[in-house]
Every structure is written in structure tokens, then in C-alpha cells.
N, C-alpha and C positions, 0 to 999 in steps of 0.2 A: 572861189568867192561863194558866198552866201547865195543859196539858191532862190529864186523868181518867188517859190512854192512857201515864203516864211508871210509874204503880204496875202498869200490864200489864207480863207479859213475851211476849206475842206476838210469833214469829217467823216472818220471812217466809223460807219455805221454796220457795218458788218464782215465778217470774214469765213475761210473755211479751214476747219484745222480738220486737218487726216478725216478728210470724208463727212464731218458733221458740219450742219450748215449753220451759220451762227444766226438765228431768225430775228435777232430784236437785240441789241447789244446795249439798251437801257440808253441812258440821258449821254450820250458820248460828249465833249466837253471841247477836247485840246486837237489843233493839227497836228498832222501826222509827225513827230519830232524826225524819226528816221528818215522823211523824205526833204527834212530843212536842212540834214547832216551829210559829210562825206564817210562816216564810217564811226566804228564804238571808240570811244576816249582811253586810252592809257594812261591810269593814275602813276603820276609821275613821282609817286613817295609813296606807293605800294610796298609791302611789306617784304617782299620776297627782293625787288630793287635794292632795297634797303640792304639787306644783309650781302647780296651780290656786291654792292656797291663796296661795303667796310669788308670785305674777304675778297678780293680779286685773284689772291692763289693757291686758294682753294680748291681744290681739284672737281667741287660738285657745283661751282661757281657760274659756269660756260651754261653748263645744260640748265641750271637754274632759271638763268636770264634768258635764254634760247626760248623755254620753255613755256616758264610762266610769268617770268616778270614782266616781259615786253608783252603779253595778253592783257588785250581791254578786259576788266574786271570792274566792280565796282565798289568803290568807296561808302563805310557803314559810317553815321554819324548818332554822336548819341551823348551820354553824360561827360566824355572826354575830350568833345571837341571846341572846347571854349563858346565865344560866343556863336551861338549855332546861324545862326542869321549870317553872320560875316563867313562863317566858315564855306557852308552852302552857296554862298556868294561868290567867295574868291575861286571855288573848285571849278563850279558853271561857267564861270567868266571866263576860265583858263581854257575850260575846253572849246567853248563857242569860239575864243580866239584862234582856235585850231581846226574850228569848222567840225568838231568831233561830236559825237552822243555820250553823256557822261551819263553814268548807272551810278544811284546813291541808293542807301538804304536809309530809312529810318525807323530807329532800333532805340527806342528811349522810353516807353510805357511802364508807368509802374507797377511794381510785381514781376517785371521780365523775368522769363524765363524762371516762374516758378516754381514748374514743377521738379527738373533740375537740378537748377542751382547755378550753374560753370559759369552762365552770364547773367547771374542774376544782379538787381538796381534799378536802373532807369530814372526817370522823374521821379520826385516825390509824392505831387500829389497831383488829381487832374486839372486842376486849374495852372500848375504851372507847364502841365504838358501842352494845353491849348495855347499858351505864350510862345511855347516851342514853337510851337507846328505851322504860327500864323508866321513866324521868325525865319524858320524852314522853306515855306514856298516862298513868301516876298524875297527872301536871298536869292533862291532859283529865275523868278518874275516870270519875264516871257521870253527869257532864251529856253531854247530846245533840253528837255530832260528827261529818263525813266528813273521812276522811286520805284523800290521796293517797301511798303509801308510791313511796317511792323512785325517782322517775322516771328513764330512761334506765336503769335496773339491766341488765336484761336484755336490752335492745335493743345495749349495748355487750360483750357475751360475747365478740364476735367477736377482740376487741381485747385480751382477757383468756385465762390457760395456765389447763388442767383444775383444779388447786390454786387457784390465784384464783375459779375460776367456783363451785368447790366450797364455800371459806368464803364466798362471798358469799350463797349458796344457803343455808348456814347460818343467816348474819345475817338474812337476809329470813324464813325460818320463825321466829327467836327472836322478831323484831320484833312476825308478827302472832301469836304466841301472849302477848307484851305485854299489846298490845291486847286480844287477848280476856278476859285475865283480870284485868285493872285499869281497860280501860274499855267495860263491857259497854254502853252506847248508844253507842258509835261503829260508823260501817260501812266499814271497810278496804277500798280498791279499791290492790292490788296493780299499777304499771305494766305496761303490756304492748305500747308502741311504739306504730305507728303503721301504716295499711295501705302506706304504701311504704317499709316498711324489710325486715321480715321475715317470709317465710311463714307463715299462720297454723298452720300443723301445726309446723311447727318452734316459733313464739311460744308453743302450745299446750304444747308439749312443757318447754320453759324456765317454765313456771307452773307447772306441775307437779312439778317439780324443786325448783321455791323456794318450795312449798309453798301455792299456792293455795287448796286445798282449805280452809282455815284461815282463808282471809279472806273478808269479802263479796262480793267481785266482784274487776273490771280495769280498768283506765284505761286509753282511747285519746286518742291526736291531742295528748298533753298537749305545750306550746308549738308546736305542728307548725298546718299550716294544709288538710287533707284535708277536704273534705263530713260533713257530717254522715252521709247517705244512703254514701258509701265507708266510713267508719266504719263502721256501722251492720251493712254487708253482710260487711266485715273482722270484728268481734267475732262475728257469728254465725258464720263460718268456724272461728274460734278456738274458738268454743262447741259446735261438730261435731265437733270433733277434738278437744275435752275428754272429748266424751261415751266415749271410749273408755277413760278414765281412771275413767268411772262417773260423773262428775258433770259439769254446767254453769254457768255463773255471768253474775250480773248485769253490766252494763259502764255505762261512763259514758264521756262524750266530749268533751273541752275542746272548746268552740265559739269562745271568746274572739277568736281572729281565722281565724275559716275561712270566713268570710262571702264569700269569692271563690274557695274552695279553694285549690288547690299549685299552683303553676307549677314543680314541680320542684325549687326550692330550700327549704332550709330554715332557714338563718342570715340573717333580718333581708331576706327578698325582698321587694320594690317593689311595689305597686298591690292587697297582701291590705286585707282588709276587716274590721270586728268582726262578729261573729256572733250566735246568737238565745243572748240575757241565761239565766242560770242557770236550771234550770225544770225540776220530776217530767218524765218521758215525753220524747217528741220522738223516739223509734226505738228510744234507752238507756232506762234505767234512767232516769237523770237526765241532761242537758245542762248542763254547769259550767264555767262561764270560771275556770280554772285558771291561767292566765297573764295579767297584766295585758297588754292592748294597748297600746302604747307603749314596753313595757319592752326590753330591745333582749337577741339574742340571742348578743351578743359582737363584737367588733371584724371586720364583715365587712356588705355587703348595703350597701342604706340604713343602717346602722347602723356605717359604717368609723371609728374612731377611736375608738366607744364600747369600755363594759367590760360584761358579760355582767350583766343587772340593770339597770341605768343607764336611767332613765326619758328617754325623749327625747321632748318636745315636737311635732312638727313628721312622726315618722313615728307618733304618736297620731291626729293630725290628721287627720293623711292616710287613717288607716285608716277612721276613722269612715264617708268620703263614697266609699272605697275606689279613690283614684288614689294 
């Protein structure tokens, strides 16, 4: 049954990840979802299901489904999922139905993925992104949720003129002020890259900019494959160098394939590994397989011929046992 703790409005105002103390966690918004939930949601049309499902004798079949199908993951919506509003709707619905925590991403800003390319699209234009996003939370409402907002936003500025960085920075404050005010049990983790992409004082500085303060927290390592423990040591850097903005915040950290860390690449490298399954704590806030393993990160790596998304069998496999 649905827990006592959904009719609280208890906010968690602050935390301690691996030793730093979190002094001031900004405008917190939403109850704690994870404590309204019995556990992280299982999308039940995951990619890697999917192809387990149409191959049952397939010999890479078993450990597939063993491995990574049946792991809570989370669900990316964006210019492919029809009406985003109903979509976001029916997924939350299904999982509250199951008393579960569903992880959504929202991956739709124009210009995605510029600098790039593999997922590049999104929205057209920001007026029809803020249609989205009001669309996006009212779907979610006020059953229990984690967004992932916008990944790669900020980590690709570089590749983006002041006028670009500036409505994008717009968009991203419209977005989670959305959220806070149509879906008050979700907790927004704002992207915030990866430790080998960009300094934490500078990443710090670009959340701040696009409005952090406003969301729950940040996302690291999302599709990327760094340590937990690099991670870990990265967001509290980011978290030092908030604190001079007055506040600090919660982080989370894709682990889905970091289970071997980075060799440096990041499109679709050789011999990664899946990592520890979705779960409170672990250095973050949470630890979330954000990205399905398996799913390829564009025409390049182990992954050459593929398109950006495209489940591939065989570097699933491989990750699992991590060659």
C-alpha cells in the first residue's frame, strides 16, 4: 500500500554525500518520492526486454534479461514519444500503480546534442519546448517521480554563441520551475556532465546560470562510463564551488555501465562493464542506471553502423561479463 508519508509534505533540506555536508540545499520543493515508493520502477518496454522478448533462443537471451532487462532503468522521452503529456502520464501512472519510483529523462532541447551530433534534434524552437515541459510535469502531477532534465545541455555550451547559451539557460530555469509547480513529488536532478569533460568550477558556474538553485540536485556520468568513486569526488568539487553561490546540492550518478570505468572514450568503447543496479546512497544521493546497457551511443566504437539508441545485442552481452 501506499505509504502514510505521501499526505507529509516533509522536505529534505539537506544531506551528506561521502563526507561533505550539504549546508543549504536552495528552495527544496517536492517530498521525498523515494520514501512514498517501495522500490525503483522496471520499464516494462525497455529496450533490451524488448529484443529478449522477440529472441528467446538466443543463447545471449538469459543473461540479457537476468542482467539488464529486469533492472529498474529509466525511461528517456523526447521528440519520439508522441504526445509527451499522455506519454509521461501513462508511464507514472503504471509505475505508482505498482507502488514503484519511475526515472524519466527529459531529452528534448533544441540543438541537442550539438556538439556531436549521434542525438542530435529535439524541439524546434523554445516556445514549443516550454509547451513541452509544462505537458511533461502536468503528465507526471503529484505522483512520485526522478527526472533527469536535459542531459548533455550544459556540458555542450562550448559548441554553442552567448545568445544560444542564454535562451538555453532560460529554457532550463522555465522547465524546472514546471516541475516545481505541477509536479510537487518529483526531484529534478538538473545534468551536469561528467568528471572528464568539464571543470567543476566552471560546471558549477553553468548550474547556476541555468538555474540550479530551483531543482533538486545534478546528474553525473549520465551515458558516460567514469567510477562511481570519480564521480563522487567530481560532484562534491561542483558542490564546493556552489557553495559560493550560497548553496549546495544532492547528485546522482549513472552507474549503468561504469562498472569498468573510462578508457577515455566515450562513443560506444570496448571492454565497459554494467555497474551497481539503481539504489539510495552509494557516495550520491542515489545511484541510477540512466542509460540502458546495450543501447548504443551512435554510429562509432563497438557500436559502427549503429544509430544513436539502437539496442544492440552482442555489446549488452559483452558488458555484462565486461570484455
Amino acid at each position: 500500500m501506499r505509504k502514510s508519508v505521501r499526505a507529509a509534505s516533509a522536505l529534505l533540506a539537506g544531506v551528506l554525500t561521502a563526507g561533505l555536508t550539504v549546508i543549504n540545499a536552495g528552495p527544496a520543493h517536492a517530498a521525498d518520492p523515494t520514501a512514498m515508493t517501495s522500490g525503483f520502477y522496471t520499464d516494462p518496454d525497455n529496450s533490451a526486454l524488448r529484443w529478449a522478448n522477440a529472441n528467446p533462443g538466443d543463447g545471449r537471451a538469459a543473461a540479457i534479461r537476468t542482467s539488464i532487462a529486469n533492472s529498474p532503468a529509466a525511461r528517456w522521452f523526447g521528440n519520439w514519444s508522441g504526445d509527451i503529456g499522455t506519454a509521461a502520464g501513462a508511464y507514472v501512472g503504471r509505475a505508482d500503480s505498482y507502488d514503484k519510483l519511475p526515472i524519466l529523462v527529459a531529452y528534448n532541447i533544441p540543438n541537442r546534442d550539438i556538439c556531436a551530433g549521434h542525438s542530435g534534434g529535439g524541439a524546434g524552437r523554445p516556445r514549443l519546448v516550454r509547451h513541452l515541459i509544462a505537458a511533461f510535469a502536468s503528465g507526471i502531477g503529484s505522483r512520485p517521480a526522478v527526472v533527469v532534465l536535459e542531459p548533455d545541455a550544459l556540458g555542450h555550451e562550448s559548441c554553442m554563441t552567448a545568445s544560444q547559451i542564454a535562451e538555453r539557460n532560460a529554457m532550463l530555469k522555465n522547465a524546472i520551475a514546471q516541475f516545481k509547480a505541477k509536479a510537487p513529488h518529483t526531484w529534478v536532478y538538473l545534468d551536469a556532465g561528467n568528471p572528464g569533460w568539464i571543470d567543476a568550477s566552471t560546471m558549477a558556474q553553468q548550474l547556476a546560470a541555468a538555474g540550479v538553485s530551483g531543482a533538486h540536485g545534478f546528474a553525473l556520468n549520465v551515458s558516460n562510463y567514469f567510477t562511481t568513486e570519480q564521480n563522487t569526488s567530481y560532484g562534491n568539487a561542483v558542490n564546493s564551488a556552489l557553495s559560493s553561490y550560497g548553496y549546495t546540492k544532492p547528485f546522482v550518478v549513472d552507474t549503468s555501465r561504469n562498472g569498468n570505468g573510462s578508457n577515455g572514450q566515450w562513443c560506444n568503447p570496448a571492454g565497459r562493464r554494467i555497474g551497481t543496479p539503481s539504489q539510495r546512497g552509494g557516495g550520491a544521493e542515489m545511484l541510477l542506471w540512466i542509460k540502458i546497457p546495450g543501447e548504443s551511443d551512435g554510429n562509432c566504437g563497438v557500436g559502427a553502423g549503429s544509430s544513436a539508441g539502437q539496442f544492440l545485442p552482442e555489446v549488452a552481452y559483452k558488458m555484462i561479463y565486461g570484455y
